[in-house]
Biopython code that builds the backbone (N, CA, C, O; Angstrom):
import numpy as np
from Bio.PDB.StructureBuilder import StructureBuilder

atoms = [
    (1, "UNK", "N", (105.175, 89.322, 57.975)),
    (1, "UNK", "CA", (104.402, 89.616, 59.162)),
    (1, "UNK", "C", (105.070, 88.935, 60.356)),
    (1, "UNK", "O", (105.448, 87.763, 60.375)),
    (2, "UNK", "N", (105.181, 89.964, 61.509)),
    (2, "UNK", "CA", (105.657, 89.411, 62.530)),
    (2, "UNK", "C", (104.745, 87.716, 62.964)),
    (2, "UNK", "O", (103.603, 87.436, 62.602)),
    (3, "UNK", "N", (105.541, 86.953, 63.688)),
    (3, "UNK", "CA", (104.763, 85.864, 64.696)),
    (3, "UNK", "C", (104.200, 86.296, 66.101)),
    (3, "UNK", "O", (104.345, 87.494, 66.346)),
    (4, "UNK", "N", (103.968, 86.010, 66.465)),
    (4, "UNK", "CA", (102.810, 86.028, 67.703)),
    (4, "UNK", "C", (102.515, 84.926, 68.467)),
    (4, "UNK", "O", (101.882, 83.940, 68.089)),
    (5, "UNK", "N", (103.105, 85.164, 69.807)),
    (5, "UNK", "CA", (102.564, 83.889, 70.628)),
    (5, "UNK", "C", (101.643, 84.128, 72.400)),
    (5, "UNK", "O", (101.670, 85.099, 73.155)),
    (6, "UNK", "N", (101.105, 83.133, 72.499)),
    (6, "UNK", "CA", (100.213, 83.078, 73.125)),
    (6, "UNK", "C", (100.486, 84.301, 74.480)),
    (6, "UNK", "O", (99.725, 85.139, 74.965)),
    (7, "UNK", "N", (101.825, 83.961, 74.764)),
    (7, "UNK", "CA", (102.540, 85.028, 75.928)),
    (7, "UNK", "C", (102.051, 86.494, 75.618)),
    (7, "UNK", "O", (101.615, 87.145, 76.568)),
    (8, "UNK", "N", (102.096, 87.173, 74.131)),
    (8, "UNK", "CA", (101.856, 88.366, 73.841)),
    (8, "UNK", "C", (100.639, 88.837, 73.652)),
    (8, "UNK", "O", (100.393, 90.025, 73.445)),
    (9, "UNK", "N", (99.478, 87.572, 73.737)),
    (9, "UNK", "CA", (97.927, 88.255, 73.171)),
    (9, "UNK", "C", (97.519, 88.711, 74.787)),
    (9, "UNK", "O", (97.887, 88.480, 75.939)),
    (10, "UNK", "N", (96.690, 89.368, 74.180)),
    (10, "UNK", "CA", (95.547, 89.590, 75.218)),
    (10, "UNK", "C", (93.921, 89.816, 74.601)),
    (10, "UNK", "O", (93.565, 90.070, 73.450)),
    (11, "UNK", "N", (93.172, 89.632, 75.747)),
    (11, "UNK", "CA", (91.799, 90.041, 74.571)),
    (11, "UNK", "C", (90.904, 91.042, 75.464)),
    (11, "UNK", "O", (90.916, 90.785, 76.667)),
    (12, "UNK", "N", (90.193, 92.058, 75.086)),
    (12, "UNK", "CA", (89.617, 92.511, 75.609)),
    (12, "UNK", "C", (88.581, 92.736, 75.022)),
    (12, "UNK", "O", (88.515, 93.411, 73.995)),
    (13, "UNK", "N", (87.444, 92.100, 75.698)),
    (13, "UNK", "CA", (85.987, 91.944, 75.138)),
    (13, "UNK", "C", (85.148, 93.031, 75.711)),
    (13, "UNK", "O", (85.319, 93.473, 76.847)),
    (14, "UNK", "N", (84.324, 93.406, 74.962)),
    (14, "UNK", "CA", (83.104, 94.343, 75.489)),
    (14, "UNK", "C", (81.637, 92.895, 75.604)),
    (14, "UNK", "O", (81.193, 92.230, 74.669)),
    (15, "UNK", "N", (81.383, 92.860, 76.543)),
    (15, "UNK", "CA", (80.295, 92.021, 76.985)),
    (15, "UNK", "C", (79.164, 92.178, 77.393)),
    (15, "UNK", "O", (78.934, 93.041, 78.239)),
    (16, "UNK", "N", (78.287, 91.461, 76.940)),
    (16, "UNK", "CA", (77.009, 91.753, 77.560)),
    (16, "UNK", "C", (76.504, 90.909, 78.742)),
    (16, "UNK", "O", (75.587, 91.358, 79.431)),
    (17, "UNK", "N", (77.071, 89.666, 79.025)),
    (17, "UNK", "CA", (76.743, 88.746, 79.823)),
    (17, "UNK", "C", (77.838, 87.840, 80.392)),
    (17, "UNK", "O", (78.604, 87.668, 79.444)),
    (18, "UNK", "N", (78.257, 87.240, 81.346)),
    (18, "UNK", "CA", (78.957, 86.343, 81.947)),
    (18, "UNK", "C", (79.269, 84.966, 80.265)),
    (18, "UNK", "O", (80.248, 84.708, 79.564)),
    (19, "UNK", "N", (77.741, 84.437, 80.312)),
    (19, "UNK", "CA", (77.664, 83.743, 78.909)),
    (19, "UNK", "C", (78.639, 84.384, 77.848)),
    (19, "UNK", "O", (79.518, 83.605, 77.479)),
    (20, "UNK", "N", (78.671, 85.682, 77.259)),
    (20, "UNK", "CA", (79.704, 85.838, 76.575)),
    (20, "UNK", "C", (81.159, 86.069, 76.471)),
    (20, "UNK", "O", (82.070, 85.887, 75.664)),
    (21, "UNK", "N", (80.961, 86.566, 77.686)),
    (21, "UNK", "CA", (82.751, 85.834, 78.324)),
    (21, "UNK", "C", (83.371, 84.709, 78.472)),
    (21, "UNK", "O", (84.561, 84.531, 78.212)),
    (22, "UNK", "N", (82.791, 84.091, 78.792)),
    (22, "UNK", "CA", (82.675, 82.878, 78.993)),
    (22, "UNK", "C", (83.188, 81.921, 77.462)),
    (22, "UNK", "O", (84.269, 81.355, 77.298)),
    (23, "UNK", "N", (82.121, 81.982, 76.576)),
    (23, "UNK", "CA", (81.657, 81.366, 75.296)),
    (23, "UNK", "C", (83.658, 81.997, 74.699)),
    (23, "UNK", "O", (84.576, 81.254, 74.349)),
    (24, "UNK", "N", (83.672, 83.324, 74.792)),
    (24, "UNK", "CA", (84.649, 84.436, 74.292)),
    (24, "UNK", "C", (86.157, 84.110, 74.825)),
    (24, "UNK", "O", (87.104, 84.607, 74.215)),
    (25, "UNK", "N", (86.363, 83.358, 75.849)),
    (25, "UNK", "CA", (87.759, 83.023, 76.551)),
    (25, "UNK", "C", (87.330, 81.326, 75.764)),
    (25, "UNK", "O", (87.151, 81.315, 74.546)),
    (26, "UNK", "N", (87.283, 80.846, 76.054)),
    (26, "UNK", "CA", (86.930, 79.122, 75.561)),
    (26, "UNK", "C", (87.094, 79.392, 73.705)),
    (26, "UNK", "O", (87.704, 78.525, 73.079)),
    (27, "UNK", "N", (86.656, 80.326, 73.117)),
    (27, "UNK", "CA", (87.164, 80.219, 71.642)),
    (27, "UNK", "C", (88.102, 80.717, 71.515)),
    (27, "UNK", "O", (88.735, 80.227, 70.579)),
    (28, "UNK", "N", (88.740, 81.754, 72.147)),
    (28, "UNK", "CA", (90.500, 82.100, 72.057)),
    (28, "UNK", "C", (91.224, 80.794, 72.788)),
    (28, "UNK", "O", (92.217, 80.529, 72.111)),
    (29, "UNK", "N", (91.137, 80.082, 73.656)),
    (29, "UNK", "CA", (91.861, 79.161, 73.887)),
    (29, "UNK", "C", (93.159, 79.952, 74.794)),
    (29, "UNK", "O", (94.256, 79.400, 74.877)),
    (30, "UNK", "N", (92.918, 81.169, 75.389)),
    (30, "UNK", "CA", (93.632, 81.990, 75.792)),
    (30, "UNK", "C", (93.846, 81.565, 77.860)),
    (30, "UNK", "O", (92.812, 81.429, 78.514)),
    (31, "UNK", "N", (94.635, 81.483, 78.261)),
    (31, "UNK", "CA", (94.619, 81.121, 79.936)),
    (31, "UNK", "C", (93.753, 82.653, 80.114)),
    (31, "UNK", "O", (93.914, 83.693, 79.477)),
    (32, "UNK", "N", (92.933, 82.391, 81.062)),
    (32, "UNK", "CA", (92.028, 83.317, 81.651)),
    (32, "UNK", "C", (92.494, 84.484, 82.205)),
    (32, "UNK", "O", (91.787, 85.483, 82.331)),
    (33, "UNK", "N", (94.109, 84.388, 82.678)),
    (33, "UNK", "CA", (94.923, 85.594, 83.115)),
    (33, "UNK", "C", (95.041, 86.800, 81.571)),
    (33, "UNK", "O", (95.189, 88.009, 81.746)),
    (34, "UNK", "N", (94.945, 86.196, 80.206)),
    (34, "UNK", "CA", (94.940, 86.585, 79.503)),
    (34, "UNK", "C", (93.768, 87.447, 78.992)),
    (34, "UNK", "O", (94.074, 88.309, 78.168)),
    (35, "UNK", "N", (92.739, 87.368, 79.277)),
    (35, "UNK", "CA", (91.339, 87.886, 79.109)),
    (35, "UNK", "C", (91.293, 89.159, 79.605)),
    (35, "UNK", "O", (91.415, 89.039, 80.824)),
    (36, "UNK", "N", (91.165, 90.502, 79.272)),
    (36, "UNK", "CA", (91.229, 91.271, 80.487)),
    (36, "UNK", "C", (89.363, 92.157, 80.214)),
    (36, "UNK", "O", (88.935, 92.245, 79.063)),
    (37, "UNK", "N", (88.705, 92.577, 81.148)),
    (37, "UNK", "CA", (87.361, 92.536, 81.292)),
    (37, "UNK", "C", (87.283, 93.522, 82.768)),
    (37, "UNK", "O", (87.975, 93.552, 83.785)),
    (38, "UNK", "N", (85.980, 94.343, 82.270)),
    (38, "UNK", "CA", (85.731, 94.923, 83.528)),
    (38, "UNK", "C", (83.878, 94.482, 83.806)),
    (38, "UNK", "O", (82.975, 95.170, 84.283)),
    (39, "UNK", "N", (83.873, 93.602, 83.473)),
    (39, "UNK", "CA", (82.718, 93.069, 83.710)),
    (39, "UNK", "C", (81.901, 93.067, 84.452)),
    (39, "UNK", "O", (80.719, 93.326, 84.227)),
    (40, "UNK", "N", (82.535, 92.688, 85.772)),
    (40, "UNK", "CA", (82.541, 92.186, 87.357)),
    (40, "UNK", "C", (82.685, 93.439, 87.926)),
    (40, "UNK", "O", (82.058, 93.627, 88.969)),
    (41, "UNK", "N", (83.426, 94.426, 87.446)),
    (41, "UNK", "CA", (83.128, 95.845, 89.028)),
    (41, "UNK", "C", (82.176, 96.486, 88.149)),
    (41, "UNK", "O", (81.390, 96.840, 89.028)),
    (42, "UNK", "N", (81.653, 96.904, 87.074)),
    (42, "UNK", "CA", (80.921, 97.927, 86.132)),
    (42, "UNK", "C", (79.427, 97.191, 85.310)),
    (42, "UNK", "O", (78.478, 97.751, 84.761)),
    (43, "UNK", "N", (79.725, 95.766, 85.514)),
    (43, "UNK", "CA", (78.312, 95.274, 84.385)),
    (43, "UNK", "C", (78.769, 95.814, 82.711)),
    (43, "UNK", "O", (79.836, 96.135, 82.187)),
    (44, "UNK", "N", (77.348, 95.710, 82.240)),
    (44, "UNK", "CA", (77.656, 96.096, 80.774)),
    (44, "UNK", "C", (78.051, 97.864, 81.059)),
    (44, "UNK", "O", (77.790, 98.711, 81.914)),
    (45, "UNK", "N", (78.841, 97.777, 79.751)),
    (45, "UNK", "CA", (79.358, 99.185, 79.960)),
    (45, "UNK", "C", (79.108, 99.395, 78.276)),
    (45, "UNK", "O", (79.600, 100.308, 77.613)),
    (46, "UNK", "N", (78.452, 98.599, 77.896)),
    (46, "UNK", "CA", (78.155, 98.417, 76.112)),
    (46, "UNK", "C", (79.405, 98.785, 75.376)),
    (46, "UNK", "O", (80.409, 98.078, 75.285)),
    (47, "UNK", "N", (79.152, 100.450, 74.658)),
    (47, "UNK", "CA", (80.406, 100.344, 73.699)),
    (47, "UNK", "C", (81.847, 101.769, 74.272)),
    (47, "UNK", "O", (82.506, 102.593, 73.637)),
    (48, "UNK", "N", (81.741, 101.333, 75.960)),
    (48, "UNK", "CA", (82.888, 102.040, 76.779)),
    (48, "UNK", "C", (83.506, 100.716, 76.958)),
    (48, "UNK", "O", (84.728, 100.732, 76.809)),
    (49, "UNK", "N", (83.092, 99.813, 77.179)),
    (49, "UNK", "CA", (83.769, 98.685, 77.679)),
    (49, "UNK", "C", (85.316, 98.244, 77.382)),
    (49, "UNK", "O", (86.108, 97.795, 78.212)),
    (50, "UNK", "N", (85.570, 98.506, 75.866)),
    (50, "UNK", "CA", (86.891, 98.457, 75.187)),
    (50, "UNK", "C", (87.429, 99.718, 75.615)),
    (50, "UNK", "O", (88.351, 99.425, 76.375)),
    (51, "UNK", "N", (87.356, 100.717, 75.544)),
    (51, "UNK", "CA", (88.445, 101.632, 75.786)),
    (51, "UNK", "C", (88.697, 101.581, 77.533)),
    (51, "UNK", "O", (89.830, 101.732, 77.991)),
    (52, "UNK", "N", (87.730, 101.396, 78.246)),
    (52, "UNK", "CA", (87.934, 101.304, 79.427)),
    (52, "UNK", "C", (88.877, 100.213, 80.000)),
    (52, "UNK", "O", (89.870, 100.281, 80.725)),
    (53, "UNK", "N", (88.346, 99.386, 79.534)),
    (53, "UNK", "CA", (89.134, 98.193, 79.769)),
    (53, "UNK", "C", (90.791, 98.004, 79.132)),
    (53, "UNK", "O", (91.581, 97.097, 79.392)),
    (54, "UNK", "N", (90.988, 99.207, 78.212)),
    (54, "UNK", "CA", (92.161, 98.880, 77.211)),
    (54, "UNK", "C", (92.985, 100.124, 78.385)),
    (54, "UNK", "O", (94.054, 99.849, 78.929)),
    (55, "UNK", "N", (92.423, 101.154, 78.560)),
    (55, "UNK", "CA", (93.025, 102.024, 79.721)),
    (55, "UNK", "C", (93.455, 101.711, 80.900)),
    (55, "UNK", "O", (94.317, 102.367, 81.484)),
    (56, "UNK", "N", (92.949, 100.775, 81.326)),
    (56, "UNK", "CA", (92.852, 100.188, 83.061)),
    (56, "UNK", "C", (94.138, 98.993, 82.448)),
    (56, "UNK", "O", (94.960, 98.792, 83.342)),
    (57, "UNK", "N", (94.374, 98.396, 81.474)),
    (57, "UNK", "CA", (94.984, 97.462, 81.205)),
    (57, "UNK", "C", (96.865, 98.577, 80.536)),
    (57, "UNK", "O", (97.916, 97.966, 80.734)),
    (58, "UNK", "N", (96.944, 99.643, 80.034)),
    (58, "UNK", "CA", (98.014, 100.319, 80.275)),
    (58, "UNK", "C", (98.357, 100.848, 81.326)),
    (58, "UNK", "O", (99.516, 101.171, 81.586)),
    (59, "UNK", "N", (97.665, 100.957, 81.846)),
    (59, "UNK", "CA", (97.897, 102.171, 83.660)),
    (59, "UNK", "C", (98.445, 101.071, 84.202)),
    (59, "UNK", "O", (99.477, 101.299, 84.833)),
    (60, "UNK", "N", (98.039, 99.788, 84.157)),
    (60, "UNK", "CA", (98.200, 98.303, 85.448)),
    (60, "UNK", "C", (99.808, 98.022, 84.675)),
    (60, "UNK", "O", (100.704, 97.457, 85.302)),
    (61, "UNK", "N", (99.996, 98.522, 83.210)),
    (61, "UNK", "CA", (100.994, 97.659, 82.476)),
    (61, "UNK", "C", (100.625, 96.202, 82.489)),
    (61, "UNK", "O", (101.385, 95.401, 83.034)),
    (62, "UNK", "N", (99.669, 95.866, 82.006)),
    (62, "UNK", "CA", (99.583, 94.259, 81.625)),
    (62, "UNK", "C", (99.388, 94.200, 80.159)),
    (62, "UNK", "O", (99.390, 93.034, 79.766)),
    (63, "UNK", "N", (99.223, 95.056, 79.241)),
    (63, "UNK", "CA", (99.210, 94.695, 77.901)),
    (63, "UNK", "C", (101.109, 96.041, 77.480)),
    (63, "UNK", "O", (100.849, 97.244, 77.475)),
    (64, "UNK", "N", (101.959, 95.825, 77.327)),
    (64, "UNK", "CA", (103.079, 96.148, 77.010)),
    (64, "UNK", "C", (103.289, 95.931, 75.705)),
    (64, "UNK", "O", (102.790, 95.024, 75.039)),
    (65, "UNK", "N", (104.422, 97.206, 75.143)),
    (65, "UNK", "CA", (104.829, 97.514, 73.662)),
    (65, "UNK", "C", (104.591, 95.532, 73.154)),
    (65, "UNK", "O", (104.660, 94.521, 73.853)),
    (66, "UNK", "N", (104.358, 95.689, 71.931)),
    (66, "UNK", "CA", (104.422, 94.388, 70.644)),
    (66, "UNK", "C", (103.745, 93.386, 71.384)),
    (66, "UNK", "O", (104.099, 92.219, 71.218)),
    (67, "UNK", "N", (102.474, 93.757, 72.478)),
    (67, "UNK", "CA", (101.626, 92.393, 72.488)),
    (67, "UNK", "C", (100.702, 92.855, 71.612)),
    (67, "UNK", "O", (100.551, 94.047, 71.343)),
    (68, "UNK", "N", (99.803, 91.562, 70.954)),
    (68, "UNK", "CA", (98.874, 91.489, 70.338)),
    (68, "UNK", "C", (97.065, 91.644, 71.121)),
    (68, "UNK", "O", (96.433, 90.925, 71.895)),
    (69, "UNK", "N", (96.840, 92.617, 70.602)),
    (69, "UNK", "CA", (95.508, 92.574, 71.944)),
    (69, "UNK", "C", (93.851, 92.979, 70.705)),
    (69, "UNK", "O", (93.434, 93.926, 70.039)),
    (70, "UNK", "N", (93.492, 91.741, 70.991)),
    (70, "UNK", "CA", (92.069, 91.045, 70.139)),
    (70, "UNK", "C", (90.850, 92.150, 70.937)),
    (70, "UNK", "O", (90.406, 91.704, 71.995)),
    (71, "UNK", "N", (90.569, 92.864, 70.706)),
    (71, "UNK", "CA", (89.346, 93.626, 70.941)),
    (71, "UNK", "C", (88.070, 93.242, 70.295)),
    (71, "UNK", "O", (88.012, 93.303, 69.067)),
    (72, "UNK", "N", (86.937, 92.814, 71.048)),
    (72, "UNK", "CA", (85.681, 92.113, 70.583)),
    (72, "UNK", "C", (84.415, 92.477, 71.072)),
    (72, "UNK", "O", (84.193, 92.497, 72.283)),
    (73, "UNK", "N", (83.566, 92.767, 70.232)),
    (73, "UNK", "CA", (82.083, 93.247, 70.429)),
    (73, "UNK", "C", (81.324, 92.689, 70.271)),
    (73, "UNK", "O", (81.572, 92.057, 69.244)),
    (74, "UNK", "N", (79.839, 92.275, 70.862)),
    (74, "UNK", "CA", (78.571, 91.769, 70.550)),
    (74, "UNK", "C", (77.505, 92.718, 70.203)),
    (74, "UNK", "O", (77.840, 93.864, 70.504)),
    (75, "UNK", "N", (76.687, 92.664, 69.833)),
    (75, "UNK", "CA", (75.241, 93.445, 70.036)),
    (75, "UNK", "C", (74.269, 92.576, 69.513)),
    (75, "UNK", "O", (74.438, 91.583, 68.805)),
    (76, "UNK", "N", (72.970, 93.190, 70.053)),
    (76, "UNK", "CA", (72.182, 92.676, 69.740)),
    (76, "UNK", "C", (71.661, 90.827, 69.966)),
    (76, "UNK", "O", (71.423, 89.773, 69.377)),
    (77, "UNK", "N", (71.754, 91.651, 71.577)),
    (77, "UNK", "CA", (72.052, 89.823, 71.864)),
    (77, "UNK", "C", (72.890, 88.559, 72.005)),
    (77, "UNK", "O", (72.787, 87.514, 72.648)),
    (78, "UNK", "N", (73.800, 89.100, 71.109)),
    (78, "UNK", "CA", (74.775, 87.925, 70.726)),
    (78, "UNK", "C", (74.480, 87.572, 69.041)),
    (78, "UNK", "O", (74.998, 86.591, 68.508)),
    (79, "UNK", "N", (73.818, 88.265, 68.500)),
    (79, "UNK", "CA", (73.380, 88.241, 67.044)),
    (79, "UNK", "C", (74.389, 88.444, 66.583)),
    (79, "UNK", "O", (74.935, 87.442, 66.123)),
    (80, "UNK", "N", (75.233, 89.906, 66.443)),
    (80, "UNK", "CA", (76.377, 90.252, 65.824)),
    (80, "UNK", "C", (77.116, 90.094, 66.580)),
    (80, "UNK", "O", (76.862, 89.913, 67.771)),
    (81, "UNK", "N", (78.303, 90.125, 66.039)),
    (81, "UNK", "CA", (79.955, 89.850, 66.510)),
    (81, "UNK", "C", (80.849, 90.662, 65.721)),
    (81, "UNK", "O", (80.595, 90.592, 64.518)),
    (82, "UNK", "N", (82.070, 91.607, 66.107)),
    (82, "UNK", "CA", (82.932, 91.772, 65.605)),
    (82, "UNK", "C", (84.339, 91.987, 66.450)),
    (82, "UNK", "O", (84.329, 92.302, 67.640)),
    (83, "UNK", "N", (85.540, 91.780, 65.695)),
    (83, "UNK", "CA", (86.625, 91.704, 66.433)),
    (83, "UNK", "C", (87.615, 92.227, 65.461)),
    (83, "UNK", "O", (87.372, 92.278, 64.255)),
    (84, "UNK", "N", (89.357, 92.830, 66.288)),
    (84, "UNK", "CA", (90.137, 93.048, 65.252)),
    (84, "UNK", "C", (91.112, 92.895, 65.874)),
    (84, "UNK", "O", (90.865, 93.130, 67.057)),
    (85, "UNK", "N", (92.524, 92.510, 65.654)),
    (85, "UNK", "CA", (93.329, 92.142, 66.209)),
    (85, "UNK", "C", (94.246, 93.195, 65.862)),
    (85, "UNK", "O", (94.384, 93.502, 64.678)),
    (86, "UNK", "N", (95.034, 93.915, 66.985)),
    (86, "UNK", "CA", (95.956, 94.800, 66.796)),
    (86, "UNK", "C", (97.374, 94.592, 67.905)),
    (86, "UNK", "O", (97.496, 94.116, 69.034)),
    (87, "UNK", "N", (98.369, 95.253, 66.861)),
    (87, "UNK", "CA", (99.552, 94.799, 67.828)),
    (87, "UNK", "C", (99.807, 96.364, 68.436)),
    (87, "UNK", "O", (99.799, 97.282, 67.617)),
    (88, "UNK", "N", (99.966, 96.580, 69.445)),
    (88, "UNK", "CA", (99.780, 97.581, 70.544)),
    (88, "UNK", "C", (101.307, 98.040, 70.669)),
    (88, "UNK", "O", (102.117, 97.225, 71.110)),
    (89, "UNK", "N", (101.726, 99.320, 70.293)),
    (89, "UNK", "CA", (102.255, 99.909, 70.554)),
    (89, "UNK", "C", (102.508, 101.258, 71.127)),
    (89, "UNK", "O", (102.207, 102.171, 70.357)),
    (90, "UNK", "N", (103.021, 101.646, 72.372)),
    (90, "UNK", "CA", (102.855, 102.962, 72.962)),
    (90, "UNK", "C", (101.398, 102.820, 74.151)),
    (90, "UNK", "O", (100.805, 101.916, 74.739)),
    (91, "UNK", "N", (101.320, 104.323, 74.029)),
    (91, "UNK", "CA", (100.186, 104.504, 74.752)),
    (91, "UNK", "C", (99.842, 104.788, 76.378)),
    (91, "UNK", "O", (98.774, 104.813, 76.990)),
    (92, "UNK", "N", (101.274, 104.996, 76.801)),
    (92, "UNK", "CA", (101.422, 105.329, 78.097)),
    (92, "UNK", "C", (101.725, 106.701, 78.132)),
    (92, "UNK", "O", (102.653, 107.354, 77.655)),
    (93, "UNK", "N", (100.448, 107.079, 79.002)),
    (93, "UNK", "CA", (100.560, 108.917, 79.396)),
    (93, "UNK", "C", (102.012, 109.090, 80.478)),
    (93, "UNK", "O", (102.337, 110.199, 80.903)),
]
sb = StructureBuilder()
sb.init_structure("model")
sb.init_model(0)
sb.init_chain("A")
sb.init_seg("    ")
for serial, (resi, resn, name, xyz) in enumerate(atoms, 1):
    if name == "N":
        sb.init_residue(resn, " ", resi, " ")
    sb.init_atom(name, np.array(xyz, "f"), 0.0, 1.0, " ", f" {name:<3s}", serial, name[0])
structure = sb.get_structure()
């Protein structure tokens, strides 16, 4: 398995609250330039939030071929959690 370093992740969370962004950058340990989120112009966008945010993040070119980009969901409050880590290749129209 390839290595992976901090330069290549990115994370893009689907959020329900400032609190889980928040809580969600502080457990990746990731610099905040790394986080990418449409939080702040859209609010919850529930379960558009990841593709939106993963689109706006190829068009800008900030997630590029062989970075690693952590996609993460809540519901239900903050009850459930799930996440999956994928290494990103392609994807530019």
């Amino acid at each position: 398995m390839k290595e992976w370093s901090l330069c290549q992740m990115f994370s893009l969370p689907m959020a329900m609250a400032r609190t889980f962004l928040r809580n969600w950058t502080e457990a990746l340990q990731l610099p905040v330039e790394r986080h990418l989120n449409t939080f702040e112009e859209y609010g919850n966008l529930f379960g558009a939030a990841i593709p939106i945010t993963l689109a706006r993040a190829i068009r800008s070119r900030q997630v590029e071929d062989d970075a690693l980009v952590v996609l993460g969901g809540f519901a239900h409050a903050g009850d459930f959690a799930g996440a999956v880590a994928v290494r990103w290749h392609g994807g530019r129209g």
